[in-house]
N, C-alpha and C positions, 0 to 999 in steps of 0.2 A: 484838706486845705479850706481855709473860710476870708472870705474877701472882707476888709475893714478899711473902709476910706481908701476904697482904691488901691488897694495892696493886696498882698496875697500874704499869708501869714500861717506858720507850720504849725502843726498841733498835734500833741503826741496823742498816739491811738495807735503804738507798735506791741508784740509780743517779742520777749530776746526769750533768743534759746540757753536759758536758764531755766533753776526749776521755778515754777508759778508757785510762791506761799498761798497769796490772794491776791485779789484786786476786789478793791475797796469802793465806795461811790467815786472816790480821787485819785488814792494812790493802785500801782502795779505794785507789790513787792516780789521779791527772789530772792530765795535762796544763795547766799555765797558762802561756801562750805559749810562746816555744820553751824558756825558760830556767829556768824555774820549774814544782815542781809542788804538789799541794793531795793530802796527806796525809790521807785521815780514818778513823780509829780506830774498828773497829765493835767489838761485844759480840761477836764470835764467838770461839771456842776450841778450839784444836789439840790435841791431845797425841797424842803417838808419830807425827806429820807427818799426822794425817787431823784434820780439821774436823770437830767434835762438832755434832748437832744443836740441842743447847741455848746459847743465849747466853746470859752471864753480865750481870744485868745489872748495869751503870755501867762496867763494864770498860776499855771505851775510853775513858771521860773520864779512870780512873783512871790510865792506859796514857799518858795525854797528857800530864797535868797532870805525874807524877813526871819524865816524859821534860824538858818543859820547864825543869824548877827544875833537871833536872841539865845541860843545857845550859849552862845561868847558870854552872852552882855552877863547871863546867870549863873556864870562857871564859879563865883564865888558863893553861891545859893545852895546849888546841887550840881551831882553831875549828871552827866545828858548820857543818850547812845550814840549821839555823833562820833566816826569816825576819819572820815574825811567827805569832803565834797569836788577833791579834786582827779579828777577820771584817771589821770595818770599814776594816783596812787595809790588805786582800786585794785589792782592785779588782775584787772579781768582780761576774757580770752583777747587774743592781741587782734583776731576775725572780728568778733563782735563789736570791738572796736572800731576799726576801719571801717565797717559799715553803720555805725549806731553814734559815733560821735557827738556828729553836731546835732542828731534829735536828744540826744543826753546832757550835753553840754548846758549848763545851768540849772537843773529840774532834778539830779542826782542826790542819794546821798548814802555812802557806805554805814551801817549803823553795824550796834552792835544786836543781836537776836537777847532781847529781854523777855520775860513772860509779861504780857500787857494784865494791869488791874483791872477787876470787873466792876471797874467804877469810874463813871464821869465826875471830873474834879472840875464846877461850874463856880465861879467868885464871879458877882456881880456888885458894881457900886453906885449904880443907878437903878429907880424902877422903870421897867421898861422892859416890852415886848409881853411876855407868857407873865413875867413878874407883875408887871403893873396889870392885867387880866385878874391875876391872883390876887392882889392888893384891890383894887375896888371890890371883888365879892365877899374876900375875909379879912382886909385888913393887917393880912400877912404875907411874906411868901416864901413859898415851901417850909411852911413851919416857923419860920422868923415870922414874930408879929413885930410890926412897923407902928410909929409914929402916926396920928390921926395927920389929915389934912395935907399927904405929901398930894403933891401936882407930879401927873406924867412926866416920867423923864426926869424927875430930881432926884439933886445928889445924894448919897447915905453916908448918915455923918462915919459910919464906917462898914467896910463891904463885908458879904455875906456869902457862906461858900452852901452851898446847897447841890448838890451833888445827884448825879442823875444815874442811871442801871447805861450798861452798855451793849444796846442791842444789835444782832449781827443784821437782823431786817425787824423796818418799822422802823416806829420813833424812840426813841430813847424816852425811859421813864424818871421824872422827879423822884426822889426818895429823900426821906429825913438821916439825920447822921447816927443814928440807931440803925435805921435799915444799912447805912453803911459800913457800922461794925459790925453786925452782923454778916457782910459780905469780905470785909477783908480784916478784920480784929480791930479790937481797941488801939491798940495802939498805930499801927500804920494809918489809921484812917483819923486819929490826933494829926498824926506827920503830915499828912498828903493835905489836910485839912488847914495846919498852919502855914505849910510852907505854898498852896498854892494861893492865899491868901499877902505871903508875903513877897511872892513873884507879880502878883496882879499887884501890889500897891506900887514896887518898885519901877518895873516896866510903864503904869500907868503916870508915875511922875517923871520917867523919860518921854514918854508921846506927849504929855503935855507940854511940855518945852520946844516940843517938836509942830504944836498945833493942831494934838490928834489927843481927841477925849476915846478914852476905853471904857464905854459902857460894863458892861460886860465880855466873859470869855470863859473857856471850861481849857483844860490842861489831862493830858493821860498823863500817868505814871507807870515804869514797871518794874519787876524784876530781876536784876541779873547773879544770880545766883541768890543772897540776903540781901543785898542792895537794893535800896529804893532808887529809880534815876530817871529823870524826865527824858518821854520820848516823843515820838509823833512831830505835829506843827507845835506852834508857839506862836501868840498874840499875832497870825494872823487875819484876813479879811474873810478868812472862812470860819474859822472858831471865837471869832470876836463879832464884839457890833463898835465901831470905830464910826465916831460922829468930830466934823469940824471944829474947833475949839474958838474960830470967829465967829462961827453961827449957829450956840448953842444958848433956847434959850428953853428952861424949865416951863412946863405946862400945856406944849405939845408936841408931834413926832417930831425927830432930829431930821436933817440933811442926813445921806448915810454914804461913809468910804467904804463899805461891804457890799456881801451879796443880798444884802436889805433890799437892796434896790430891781432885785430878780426877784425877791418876797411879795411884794408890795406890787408890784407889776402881777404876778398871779393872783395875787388876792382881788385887783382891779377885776380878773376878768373872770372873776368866780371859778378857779378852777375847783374839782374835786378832791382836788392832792392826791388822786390815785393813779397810778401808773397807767398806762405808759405818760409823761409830759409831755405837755402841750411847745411847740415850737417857740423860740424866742422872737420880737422884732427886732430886725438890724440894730435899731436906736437902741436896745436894750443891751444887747450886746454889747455895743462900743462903749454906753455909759459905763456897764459896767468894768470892761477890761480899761477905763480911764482911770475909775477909783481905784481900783486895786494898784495900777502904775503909780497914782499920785501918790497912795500910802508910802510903797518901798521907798520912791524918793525923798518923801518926807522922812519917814525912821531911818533908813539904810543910806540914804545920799547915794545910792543908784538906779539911773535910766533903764529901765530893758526895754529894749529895742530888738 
């Protein structure tokens, strides 16, 4: 439990007796027969690849719910491992249910068991964060050489997929898309390279309508059997950087509707980035689990509560 404004507020932090795939900095996955697994979205939070002590809460419903509408929104793009997100059409134990319910209830999601690539699919359309780092020392980033004279935080006249290694512990490494065919062939890493190129343009001219600029974001793909098919999240406040679209202005850092805002709070107090993390302030907390709320309601036109 974590008190927020005087409330009391559930946060998932259970094991079902299912088999344990893994559990991830975020997600719990399990086993549901050989072919299927069960997703569930906990409150907890990473930044710089260690798992913070404090969970935000709503997080994972908020984490689920965007993830799903953008499923939907791509189904003409690619197809997903979504299977359902609705509990009662899971077939799971009718026990685990009656006790697991309502911590399940919105944070869920029946997929299908894909093989995940061993590749971060990162599209960025602004410079900003580790880019714009890159961009003042080389004038590049990750291997794209940029335009002289861009300002922090400007747009690119068009985005750029740069693609990262996928590490089980530690940070995830930059790589060029030569190191990327090398890791999953010429051609799939064409496919994954246009098409999440063409998910970040689409999705980012729906948030924009909506008053939500997508800096950047990274996308998995996997698997299922020759099928390539998007899995994991989807655009977002954990795998994106989501900035106000009233209060963006080129040339220095954005306002931020992500976990920017837990970033930027440890960079304040010089942490080490090395484990274990350092505890949150309350005030950090709430900001945060506000921006994440505010995002769903903006793209999703739903409250959690």
């Amino acid at each position: 439990m974590l008190a927020e404004s005087n409330r009391t507020v559930t946060v998932w932090e259970t094991q079902l007796p299912l088999p344990l795939v893994g559990r991830g900095k975020v997600r719990d996955i399990y086993a549901v027969g050989e072919d299927n697994l069960l997703i569930v979205t906990s409150d907890r939070l990473s930044a710089f690849d260690v798992v913070l002590p404090n969970p935000i809460p709503y997080k994972g419903k908020v984490l689920t719910q965007i993830s799903l509408f953008w499923f939907d929104y791509f189904s003409d793009l690619t197809r997903h491992h979504l299977i359902t997100a609705d509990l009662d059409q899971m077939k799971l134990d009718s026990r685990l249910l009656e006790k697991h319910k309502n911590e399940l209830q919105g944070r869920s999601m029946l997929v299908k068991r894909a093989k995940p690539l061993p590749v971060e699919c990162v599209v960025r359309g602004y410079v900003a964060g580790s880019g714009w780092k890159d961009y003042q020392k080389t004038g590049a980033v990750c291997g794209h050489a940029l335009p002289e004279g861009l300002k922090q935080c400007e747009k690119l006249a068009e985005p750029i997929f740069t693609p990262a290694t996928k590490e089980t512990s530690g940070h995830d490494i930059n790589i060029d898309f030569e190191e990327a065919v090398k890791r999953v062939g010429d051609k799939t890493a064409r496919k994954i390279r246009d098409l999440s190129i063409e998910i970040y343009k689409k999705g980012s001219e729906y948030a924009r309508k909506r008053g939500i600029l997508i800096a950047d974001t990274k996308f998995e793909f996997g698997l299922l059997g020759n099928e390539l098919i998007l899995i994991d999240e989807v655009l977002t406040p954990d795998s994106s950087r989501f900035w106000p679209k009233d209060q963006y202005e080129a040339g220095r850092d954005q306002p931020s509707l992500d976990k920017q805002i837990v970033r930027n709070y440890l960079l304040e107090i010089q942490w080490d980035q090395q484990p274990p993390g350092p505890p949150l302030p309350v005030e950090i907390i709430e900001k945060t689990s506000r921006a994440y709320r505010e995002v769903c309601r903006r793209l999703v036109d739903k409250e959690i509560q």
